[in-house]
N, C-alpha and C positions, 0 to 999 in steps of 0.2 A: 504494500500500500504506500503509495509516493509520501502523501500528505494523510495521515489519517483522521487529524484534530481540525482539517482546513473545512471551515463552514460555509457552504453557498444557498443561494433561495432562489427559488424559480419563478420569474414574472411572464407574466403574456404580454406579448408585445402586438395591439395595436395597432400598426402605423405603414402606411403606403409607399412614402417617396422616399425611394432608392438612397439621395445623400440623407436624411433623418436615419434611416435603417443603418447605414455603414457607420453614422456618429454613435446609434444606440449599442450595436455592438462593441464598438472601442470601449463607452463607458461600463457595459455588464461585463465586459474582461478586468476591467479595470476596478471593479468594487465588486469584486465574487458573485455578482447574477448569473444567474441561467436564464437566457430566453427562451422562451417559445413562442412560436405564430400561432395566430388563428384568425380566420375570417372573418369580417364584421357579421355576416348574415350566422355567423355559426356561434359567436362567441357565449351566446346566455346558455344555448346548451352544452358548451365547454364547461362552464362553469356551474353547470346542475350536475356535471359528471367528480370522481372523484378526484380529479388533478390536484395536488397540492401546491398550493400559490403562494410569494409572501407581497406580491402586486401589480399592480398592473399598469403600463405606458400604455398611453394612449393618444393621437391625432386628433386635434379637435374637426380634422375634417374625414375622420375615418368614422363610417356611422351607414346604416341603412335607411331606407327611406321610411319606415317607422321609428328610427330611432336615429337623426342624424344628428353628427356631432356630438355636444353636451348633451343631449338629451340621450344618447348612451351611455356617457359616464352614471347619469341620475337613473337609467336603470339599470344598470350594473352593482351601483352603489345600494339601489333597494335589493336586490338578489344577495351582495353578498359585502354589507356596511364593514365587515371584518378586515378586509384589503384596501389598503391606501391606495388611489389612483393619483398618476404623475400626466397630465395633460398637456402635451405639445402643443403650444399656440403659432398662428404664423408669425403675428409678432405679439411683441409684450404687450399685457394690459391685464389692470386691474380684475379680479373675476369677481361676479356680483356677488350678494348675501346668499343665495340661496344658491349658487354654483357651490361656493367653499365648503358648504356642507359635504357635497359629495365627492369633489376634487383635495387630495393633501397638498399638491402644488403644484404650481405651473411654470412651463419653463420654455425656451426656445432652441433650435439646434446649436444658435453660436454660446449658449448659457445654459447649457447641460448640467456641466460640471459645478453649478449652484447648486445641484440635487445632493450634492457628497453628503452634507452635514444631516440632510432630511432622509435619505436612507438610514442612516445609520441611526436615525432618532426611529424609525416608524418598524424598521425590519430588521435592524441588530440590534436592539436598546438593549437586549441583556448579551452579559459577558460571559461565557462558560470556558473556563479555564480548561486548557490543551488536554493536559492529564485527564479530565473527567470525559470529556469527548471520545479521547482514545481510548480510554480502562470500560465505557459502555460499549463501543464496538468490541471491543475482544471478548469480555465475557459473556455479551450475548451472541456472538456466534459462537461461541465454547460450550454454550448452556444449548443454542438449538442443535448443533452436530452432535452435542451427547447425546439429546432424544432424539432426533432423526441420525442414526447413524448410518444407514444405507445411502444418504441424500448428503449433495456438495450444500454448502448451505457460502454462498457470494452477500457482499454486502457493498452495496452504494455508497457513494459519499455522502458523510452527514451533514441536513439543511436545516433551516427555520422556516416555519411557515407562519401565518396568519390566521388561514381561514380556520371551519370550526366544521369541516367535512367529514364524516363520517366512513371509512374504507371498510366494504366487505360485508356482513351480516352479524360475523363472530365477533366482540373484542371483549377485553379485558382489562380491571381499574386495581390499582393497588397503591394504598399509601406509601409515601415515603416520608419521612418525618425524621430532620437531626437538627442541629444548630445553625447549620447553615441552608437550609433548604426545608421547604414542605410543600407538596402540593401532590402527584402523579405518576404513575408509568403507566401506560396505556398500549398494550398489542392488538393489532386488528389482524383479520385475515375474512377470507372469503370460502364460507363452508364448503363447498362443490370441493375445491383444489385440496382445504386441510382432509378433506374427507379422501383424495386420492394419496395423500402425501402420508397417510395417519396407514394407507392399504384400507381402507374398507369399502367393502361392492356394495351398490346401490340395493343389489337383492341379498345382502346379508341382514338378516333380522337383529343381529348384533349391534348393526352399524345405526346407532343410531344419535342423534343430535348430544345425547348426555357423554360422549364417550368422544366429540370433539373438542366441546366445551370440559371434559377434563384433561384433553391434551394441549388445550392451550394455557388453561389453569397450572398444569404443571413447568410447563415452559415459564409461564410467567415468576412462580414460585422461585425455581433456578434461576432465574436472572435476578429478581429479588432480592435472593438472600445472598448471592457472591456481588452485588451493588452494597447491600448492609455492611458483609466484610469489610470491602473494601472501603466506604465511603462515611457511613456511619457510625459516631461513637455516642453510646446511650447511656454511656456516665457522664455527661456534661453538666447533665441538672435541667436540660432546659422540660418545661413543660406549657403545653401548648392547648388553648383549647378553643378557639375562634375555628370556624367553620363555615365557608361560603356554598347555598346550592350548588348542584350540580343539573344541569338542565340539558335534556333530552329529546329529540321530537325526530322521531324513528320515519316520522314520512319523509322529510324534508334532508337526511340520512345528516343531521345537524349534534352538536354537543356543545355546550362552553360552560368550561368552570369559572364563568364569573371573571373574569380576566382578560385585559385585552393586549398581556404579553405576548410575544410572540414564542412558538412550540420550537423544542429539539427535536429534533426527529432522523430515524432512521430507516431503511427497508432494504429485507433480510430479502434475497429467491433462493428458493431449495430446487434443484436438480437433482434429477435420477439417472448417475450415470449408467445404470445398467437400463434405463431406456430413456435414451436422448429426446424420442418424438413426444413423451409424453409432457405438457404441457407443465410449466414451473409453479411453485404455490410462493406466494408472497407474503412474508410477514410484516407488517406496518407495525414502528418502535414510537409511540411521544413522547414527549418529560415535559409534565406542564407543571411549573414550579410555581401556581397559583396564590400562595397563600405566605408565604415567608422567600426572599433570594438573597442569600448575602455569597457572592463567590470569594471576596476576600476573607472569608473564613473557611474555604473548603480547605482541605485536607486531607490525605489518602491514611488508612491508618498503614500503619507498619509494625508487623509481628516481629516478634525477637526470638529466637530459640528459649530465650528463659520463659518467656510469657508463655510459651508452647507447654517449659517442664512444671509451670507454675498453676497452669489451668489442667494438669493431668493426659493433654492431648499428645504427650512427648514423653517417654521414659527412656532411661542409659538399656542399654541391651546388654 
C-alpha cells in the first residue's frame, strides 16, 4: 500500500467547458479529491443511488431544462442538504439570500484556488491522525481474512464522506467510547453477495437472514475488540453519559447521528480466488465520531512483556 493513512473524498463534478474541467482537475489533484462525472439529466438519480460523496462542483450553467442552472443546485440541495455545493459562476457576483442557503461557495475558473481554505473547512474539518487510519485498515482486513478465509479480502483507499446514504440492506452499529473519541463503527454490506460470500444456497433452509446478520455481527465484534486493544484505554476515568438520537428512514436508504461531521470511511471487496467469475461482496467501514473528537489525545496503547506476565496472559516456560 503506497500511502495507506492518505485520505481522499469523492465529489461529482458538474460542469461542461472543456478549460473549467482541465482547471477542476489540477485543483482535485491538488487537495486529494476524486472526481466523478455525471450528466445533468442523470445526476438526482446518481444521487438516490449509493455513491458516497463528500461534494459537489457544479456550473451555474450546467442544468436541464426542468432544472436549469441554480435551480439544480436548490434541488440537489433538497435531495441531499448533507453535501456542500461549490458553484462555478461565469463571473463573480454576489449570490442572493436564498441561493446561499443551498450553495457553500462560489467561485470562478481564474479563482479556484479561493476554495483551498472552504474545502478543508466543509470536507476535512476533522483531523484523524496517520496511525489510526493505518492500525483501522490493517486490522480490519486481518479480522475479515480470518472469517472469510477462503476469500482475498482488497481494501480501497480510505475517504470522508458527507452524505448520510445508507449501502446495502445489512449493517451494523457499535459503540466506541474512550477519552478521546465517542461516537460509531458502522459495517454495511448487501445481503444477496454476504449471503454468497458466507457459501449459503438460496435453497438451503439453513440459509437464512439470522445467520448473515450473525456473520456480520461477528466480523464487527473482531474489528471491535482488536480497535479496543489497540486504541482504547478504560482506566482513564473518563465517564460519559450525553447521548444524541440516532435516526433512520429505511425508504429513503438514509441514517444521521445527529452530526454534521464528516464520516471515515473504508471499503473492504472479498474475492474468491478459486472462482474468479463469481461476483465480489463489498464491505462498507464508517467511524462516525458523533458525540466527543479530541485526536490530540489519541494514542495507541503499547503492551510490554511485563504487563503481559503481570495480567497472567504470559508465563517463563
Amino acid at each position: 500500500m503506497e500511502d495507506a493513512a492518505r485520505l481522499v473524498s469523492k465529489v461529482l463534478i458538474l460542469e461542461h467547458d472543456p478549460a473549467a474541467i482541465e482547471r477542476l482537475k489540477a485543483f482535485c489533484d491538488g487537495h486529494d479529491l476524486v472526481g466523478l462525472r455525471a450528466q445533468a439529466d442523470t445526476v438526482l438519480a446518481v444521487l438516490k443511488s449509493n455513491v458516497d460523496l463528500g461534494g459537489i462542483f457544479l456550473s451555474e450553467e450546467h442544468g436541464v431544462a426542468e432544472a436549469p442552472g441554480l435551480a439544480l443546485a436548490h434541488a440537489i440541495h433538497q435531495l441531499r442538504p448533507e453535501l456542500p455545493i461549490f458553484l462555478r459562476q461565469r463571473d463573480k457576483a454576489a449570490l442572493a439570500e436564498r441561493d446561499r442557503n443551498a450553495v457553500r461557495a462560489a467561485y470562478t475558473t481564474d479563482t479556484i484556488d479561493e476554495l483551498a481554505p472552504v474545502i478543508e473547512e466543509s470536507i476535512f474539518c476533522l483531523v484523524y491522525p496517520n496511525a489510526l487510519v493505518r492500525g483501522i485498515r490493517e486490522i480490519s482486513v486481518s479480522a475479515l481474512q480470518a472469517l472469510f478465509r477462503d476469500k482475498l479480502v482488497l481494501s480501497e483507499a480510505p475517504h470522508v464522506v458527507r452524505d448520510r446514504i445508507i449501502y446495502g440492506e445489512v449493517f451494523t452499529l457499535i459503540p466506541l467510547e474512550s477519552s478521546w473519541c465517542r461516537g460509531y463503527m458502522m459495517l454495511q454490506t448487501e445481503e444477496d453477495a454476504m449471503r454468497a460470500a458466507v457459501g449459503l444456497e438460496d435453497d438451503d433452509p439453513s440459509a437464512t437472514f439470522r445467520e448473515l446478520n450473525n456473520t456480520l455481527g461477528e466480523a464487527t465484534n473482531l474489528i471491535w475488540g482488536a480497535f479496543k486493544n489497540r486504541y482504547i484505554n478504560y482506566n482513564d476515568g473518563a465517564a460519559h453519559l450525553t447521548q444524541i438520537p440516532i435516526v433512520i428512514n429505511h425508504r429513503h436508504k438514509y441514517i444521521s447521528f445527529g452530526s454534521q461531521d464528516p464520516q471515515l470511511c473504508f471499503r473492504y471487496t472479498l474475492t474468491d480466488p478459486a472462482r474468479p467469475d463469481a461476483p465480489p461482496t463489498q464491505v462498507h467501514q464508517r467511524f462516525i465520531f458523533n458525540l466527543a473528537w479530541s485526536p490530540d489525545d489519541f494514542k495507541e496503547n503499547k503492551t510490554s512483556v511485563e504487563d503481559l506476565f503481570e495480567s497472567g496472559e504470559l508465563e517463563l516456560f
